[in-house]
C-alpha positions in Angstrom: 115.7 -90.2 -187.5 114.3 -86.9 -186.8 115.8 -83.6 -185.9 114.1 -80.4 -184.7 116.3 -77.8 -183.9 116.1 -73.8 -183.0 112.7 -74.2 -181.3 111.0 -72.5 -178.3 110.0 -75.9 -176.7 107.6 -76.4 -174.0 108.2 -79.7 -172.6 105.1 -79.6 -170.1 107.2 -81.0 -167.3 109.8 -77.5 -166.4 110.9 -74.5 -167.8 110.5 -73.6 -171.6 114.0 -74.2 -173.3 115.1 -71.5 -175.7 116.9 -72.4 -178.9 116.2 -76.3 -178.2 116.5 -79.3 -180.6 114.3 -82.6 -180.1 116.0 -86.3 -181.5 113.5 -88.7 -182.4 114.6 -92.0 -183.5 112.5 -95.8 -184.3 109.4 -93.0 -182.8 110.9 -92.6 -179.7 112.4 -89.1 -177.8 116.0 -90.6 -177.5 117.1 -86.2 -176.9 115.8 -82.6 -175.5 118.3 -80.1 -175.0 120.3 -77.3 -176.5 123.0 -79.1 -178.2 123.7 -78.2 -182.0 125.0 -81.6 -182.6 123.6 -83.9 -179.3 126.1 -87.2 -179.3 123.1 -89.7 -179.7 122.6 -88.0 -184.1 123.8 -90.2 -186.1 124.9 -90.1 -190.1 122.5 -91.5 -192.4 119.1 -91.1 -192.9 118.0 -87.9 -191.3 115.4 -85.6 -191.5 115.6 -81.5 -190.1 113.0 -79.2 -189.4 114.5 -75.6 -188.7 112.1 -74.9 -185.8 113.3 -71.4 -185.3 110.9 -68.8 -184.2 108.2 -71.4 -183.3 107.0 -72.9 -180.3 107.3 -76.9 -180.4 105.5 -79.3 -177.8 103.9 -82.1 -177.2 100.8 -83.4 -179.2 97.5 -82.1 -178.6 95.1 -84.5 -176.5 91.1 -84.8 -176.9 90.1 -86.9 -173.4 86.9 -87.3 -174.9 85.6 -87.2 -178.0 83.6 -89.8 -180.6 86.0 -89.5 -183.7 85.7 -91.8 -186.2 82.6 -93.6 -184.4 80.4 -90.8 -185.0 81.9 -90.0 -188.6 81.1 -86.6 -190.1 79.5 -87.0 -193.5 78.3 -90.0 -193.5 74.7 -89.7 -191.3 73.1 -92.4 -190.0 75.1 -95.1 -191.9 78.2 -93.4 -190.3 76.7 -93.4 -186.7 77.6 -96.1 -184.9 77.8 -94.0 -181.2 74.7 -95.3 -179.6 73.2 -98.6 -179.4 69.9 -97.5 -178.2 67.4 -100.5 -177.5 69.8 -102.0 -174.0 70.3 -99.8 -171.5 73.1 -101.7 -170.6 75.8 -103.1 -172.8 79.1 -102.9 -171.4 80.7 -105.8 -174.1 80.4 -103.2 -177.0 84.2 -102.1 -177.8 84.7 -99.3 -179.7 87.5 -100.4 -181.5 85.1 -102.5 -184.0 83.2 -99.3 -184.9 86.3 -96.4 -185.3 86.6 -95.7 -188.9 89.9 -94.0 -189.0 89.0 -92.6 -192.7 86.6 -89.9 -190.8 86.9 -86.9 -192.3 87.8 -85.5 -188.8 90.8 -87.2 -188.2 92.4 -84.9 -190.6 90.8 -82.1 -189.0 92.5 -82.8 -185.8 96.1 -83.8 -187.8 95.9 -80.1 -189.2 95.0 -78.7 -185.4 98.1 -80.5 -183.7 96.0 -83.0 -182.2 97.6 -86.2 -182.4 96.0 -88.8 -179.9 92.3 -88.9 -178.2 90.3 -91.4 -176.5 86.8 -92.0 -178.1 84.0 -94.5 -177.6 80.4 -94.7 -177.2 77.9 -92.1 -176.6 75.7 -91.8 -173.6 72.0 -93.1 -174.4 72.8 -96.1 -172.2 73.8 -96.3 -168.6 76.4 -98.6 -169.3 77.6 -97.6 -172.8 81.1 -100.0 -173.0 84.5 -99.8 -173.8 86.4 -96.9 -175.0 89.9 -96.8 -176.2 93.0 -94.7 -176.7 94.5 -94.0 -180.1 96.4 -91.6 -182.5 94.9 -89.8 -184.9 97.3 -91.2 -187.9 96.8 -94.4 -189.8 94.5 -96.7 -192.1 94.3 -99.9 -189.7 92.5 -99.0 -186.8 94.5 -102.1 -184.4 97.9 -100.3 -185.3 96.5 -96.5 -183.7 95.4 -97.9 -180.2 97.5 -96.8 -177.0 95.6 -98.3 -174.7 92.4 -100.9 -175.4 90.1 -100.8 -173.1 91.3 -97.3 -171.5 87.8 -96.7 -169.6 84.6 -98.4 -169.5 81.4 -95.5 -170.0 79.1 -94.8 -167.8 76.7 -92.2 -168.1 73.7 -90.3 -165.7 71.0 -88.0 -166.2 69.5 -86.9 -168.8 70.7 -88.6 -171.6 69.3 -92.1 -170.4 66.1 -90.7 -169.2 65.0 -89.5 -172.5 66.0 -92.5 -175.0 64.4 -94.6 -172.4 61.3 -92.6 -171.1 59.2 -93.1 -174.0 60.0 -97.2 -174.6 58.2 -97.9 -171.7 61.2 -99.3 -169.9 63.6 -98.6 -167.5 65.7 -96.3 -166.9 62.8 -93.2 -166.7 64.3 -91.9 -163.8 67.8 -90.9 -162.1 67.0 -93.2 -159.2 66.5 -96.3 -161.7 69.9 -95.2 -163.4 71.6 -95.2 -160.4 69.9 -98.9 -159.3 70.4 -100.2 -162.9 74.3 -99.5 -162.2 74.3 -100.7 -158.9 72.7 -103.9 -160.0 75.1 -104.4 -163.1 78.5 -103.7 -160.8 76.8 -105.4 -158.1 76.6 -109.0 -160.6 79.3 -108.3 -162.3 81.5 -108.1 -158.7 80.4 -111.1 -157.9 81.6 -112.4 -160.9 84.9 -110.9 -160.2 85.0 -112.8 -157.3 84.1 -116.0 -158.3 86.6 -116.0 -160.8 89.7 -114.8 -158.6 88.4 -117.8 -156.1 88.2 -120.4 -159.0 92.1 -119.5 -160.2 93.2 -119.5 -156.7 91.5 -123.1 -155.8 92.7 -124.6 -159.2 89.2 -125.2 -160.2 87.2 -124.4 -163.5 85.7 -122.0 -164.4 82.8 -121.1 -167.0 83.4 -117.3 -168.5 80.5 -115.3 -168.9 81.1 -112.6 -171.8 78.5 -110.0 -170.5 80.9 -109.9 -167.0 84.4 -110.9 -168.3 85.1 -106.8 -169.7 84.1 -106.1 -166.5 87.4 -107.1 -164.7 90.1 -104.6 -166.0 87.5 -102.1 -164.0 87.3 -104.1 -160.9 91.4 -104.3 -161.0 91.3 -100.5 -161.8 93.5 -101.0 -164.2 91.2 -98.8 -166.4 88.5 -96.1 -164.8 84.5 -95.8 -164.9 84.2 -93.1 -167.7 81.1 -91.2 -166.6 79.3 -88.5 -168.4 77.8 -86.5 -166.0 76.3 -82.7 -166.0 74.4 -81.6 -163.1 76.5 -81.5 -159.5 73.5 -84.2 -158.6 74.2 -86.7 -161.4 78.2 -85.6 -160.5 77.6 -86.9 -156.5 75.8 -89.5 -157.7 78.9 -91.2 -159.8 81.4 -90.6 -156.8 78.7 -92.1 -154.4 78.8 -95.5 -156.7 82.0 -95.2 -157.7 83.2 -95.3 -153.5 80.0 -97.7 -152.7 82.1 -100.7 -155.4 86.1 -99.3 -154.4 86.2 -97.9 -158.5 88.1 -95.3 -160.2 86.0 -92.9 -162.2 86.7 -89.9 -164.6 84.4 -86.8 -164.3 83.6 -86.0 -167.8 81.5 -82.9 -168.9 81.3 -82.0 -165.0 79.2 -78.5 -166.4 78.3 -77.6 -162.7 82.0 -78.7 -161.2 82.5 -74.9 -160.4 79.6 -75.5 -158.1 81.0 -78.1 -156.1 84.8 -77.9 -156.6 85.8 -78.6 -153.4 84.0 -81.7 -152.6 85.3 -82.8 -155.8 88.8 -82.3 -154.9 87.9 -84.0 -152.0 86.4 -87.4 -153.9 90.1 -87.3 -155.3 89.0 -87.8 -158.9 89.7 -86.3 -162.2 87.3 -84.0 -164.2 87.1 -84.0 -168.0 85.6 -80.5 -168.9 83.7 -79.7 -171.9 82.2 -79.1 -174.6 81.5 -75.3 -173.3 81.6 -74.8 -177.0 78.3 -75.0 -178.1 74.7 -74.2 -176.8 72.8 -74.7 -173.6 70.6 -77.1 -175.6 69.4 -79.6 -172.7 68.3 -79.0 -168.7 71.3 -80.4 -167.3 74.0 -78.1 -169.1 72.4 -74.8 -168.2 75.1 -73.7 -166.5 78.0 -74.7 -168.3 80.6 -72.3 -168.5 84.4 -71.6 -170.0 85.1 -71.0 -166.6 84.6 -74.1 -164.9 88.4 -75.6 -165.7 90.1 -72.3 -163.8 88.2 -72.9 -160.8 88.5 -77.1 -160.7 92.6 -76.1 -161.6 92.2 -73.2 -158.7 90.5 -76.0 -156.3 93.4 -78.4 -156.8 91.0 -81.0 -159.0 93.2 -82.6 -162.5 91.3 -81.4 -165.3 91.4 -82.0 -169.0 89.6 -79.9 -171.5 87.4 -81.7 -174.0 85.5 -80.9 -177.3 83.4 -84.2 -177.1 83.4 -84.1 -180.9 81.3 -83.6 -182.9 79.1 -81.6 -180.5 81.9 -79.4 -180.9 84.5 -79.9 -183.7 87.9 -81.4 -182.5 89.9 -78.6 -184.8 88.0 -76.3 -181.7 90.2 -77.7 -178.8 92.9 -75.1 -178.7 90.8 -72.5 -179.0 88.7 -74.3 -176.0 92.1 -74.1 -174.0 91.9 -70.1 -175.0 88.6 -69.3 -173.9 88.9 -70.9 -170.4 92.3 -69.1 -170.2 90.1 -65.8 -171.0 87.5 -67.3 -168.1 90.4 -67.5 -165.7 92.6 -70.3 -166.7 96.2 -69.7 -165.6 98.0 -69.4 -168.7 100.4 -71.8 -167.6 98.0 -74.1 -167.0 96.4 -74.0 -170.7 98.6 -75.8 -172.2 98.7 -78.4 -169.6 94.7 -79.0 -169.8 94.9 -80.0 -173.4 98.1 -82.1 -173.3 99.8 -83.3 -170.0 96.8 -83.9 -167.7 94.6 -85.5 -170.7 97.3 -88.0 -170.6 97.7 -88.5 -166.9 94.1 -88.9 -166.3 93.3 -90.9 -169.7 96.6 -93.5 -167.7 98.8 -93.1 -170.9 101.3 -90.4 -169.6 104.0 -93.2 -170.0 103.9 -92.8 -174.0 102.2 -89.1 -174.3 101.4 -85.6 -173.4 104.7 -84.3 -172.2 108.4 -84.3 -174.4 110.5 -86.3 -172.8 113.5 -89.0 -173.4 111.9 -92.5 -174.1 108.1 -91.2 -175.2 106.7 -91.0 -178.2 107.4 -88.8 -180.5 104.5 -87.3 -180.7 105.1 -83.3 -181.4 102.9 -80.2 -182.9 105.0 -77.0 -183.9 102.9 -74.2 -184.2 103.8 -70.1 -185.4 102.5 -68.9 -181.7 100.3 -70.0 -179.4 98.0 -72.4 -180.4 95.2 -70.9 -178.1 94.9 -68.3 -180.2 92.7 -68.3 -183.3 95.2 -66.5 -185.6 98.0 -69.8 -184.5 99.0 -71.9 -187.7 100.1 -75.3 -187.2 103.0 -76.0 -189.2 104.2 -79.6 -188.5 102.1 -82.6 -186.6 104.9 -85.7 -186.3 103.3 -89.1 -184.7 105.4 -91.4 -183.8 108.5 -89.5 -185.2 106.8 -89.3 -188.3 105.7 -86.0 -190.2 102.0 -86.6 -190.9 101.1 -83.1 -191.5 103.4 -80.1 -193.2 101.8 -76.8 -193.9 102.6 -75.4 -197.4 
């Protein structure tokens, strides 16, 4: 059992309690309030952190990143992102290439992150699964949340160039878009065909290229597509309408461009990384304001470090420069922890402090979107997995 007491706690879901003590218990929240001694402590085993003079709340959430499947270190033999010679290969899981001894996953212990969804990169058009996990553990089976969380897409530029020079499709965004099409188009029928088969009692041959395609169809899991340019972004919403499919909006560089008809699509952006350089076409007008004015439009919107093209440690800090670009300040906390959870479908468990979640907490000296902010305890699962000295 664990017992934080004294702290300044921002629970994410109403006002900041003063003076307030967290109970955690088998990794659970089982109390959040202002008693000194709530009814639900216990004798025995227990564990107190003297929070006082700190600010203590929930975990920090990457919505997208590549942790652990693009290791730091380790180069190509540590790369296992991109599988670069089929455009599209919606089977691969991430979950047999996450090597939870990356370097990084310290990184992000020691920043207060404590859960992220990663997966594949974006050289295909259909990428495959991606899963969420926390950030603590050897045995990668005992991190995941949620396996599959989101099946990845991805337009523009990224395909067009690993493609372009094989002589094969996709060269184009229109042969992106029809490679898609084509894929959901099979793999619908599929669906289909299956759900008839069950319903008349009759047998039925699975077909592993099509079978990971049915948590998506039952949107019990969203398209995750990485998309830049607001054409590429109109383009995802247009198939993702075309097949009845929930999609996430990640990168969304130009979403400050179209942020109403966004809001109006109904879907989620996943903003970022606006920390590093304007190194391709499509990302020419990223910007740390882009979150304020998708949060101003109405649009949920997580902030991202899509690690490593910016490191994961950065996400806070992330959180602080779109608060400096316009960001409520309310709200910058929110991008980085409840709404990554809401829009990543694992808010049950994560992103805000409340009774029955996990116990998932960072307690930092001040504000963690500032640079000067020390992180003093990361606790996963009611366990303390990092303890500044």
């Amino acid at each position: 059992m664990l017992f934080i007491k004294n702290g300044t706690i921002e629970t994410m879901v109403g006002e900041r309690i003063p003076n307030g003590n967290i109970l955690v218990e088998d990794g659970k929240i089982i109390y959040i309030g202002t008693d000194s001694q709530p009814e639900e402590l216990k004798d025995g085993d227990l564990e107190i952190i003297d929070a006082k003079g700190h600010l203590v709340m929930p975990g920090l959430i990457d919505a997208h990143c590549h942790i652990g499947i693009t290791e730091e270190k380790k180069g190509m033999e540590g790369d296992d992102c991109n599988e670069s010679v089929n455009p599209i290969t919606p089977y691969l899981r991430a979950i047999d290439a996450i090597n939870p001894m990356d370097a990084a996953f310290s990184d992000a212990i020691k920043a207060g992150i404590t859960s992220a969804m990663t997966g594949p990169g974006s050289s295909n058009v259909v990428g495959g699964q991606w899963v969420f996990m926390k950030m603590y553990g050897r045995k990668i089976d005992d991190l995941i949340v949620k396996a599959p969380a989101a099946m990845k897409v991805a337009f523009g530029e990224n395909p067009k160039v690993n493609y372009s020079g094989l002589s094969k499709m996709p060269s184009t965004r229109m042969a992106i878009a029809a490679m898609l099409r084509e894929e959901l188009f099979l793999a619908r029928q599929y669906w289909e065909k299956k759900k008839k088969a069950k319903e008349e009692e009759e047998e039925f041959k699975e077909d592993f290229q099509y079978e990971c395609w049915i948590p998506v169809f039952e949107k019990q899991i969203p398209l995750k597509a990485h998309v830049h340019r607001t054409d590429d972004i109109f383009t995802a919403i247009r198939i993702a309408k075309e097949f009845d499919l929930d999609i996430t909006l990640d990168h969304c560089s130009e979403g400050h461009l179209i942020a109403e008809e966004i809001l109006e699509s109904g879907f989620p952006a996943i903003v970022g990384p606006d920390l590093s350089s304007r190194n391709k076409i499509e990302i020419q007008n990223m910007a740390f304001k882009t979150v304020g004015v998708l949060n101003k439009a109405g649009v949920k919107s997580a902030i991202i470090t899509d690690h490593p093209v910016s490191l994961i440690q950065s996400l806070p800090i992330c959180a602080g420069l779109a608060v400096k670009a316009g960001l409520p300040m309310s709200e910058g906390l929110k991008v980085i922890t409840k709404y990554p959870a809401e829009i990543c479908r694992v808010s049950n468990r994560v992103g805000t402090l409340e009774v029955g979640k996990d116990g998932d907490i960072a307690i930092f000296d001040g504000n963690p979107m500032e640079v000067f902010t020390q992180t003093l305890y990361t606790i996963i699962d009611g366990k303390v997995v990092y303890k500044r000295e």
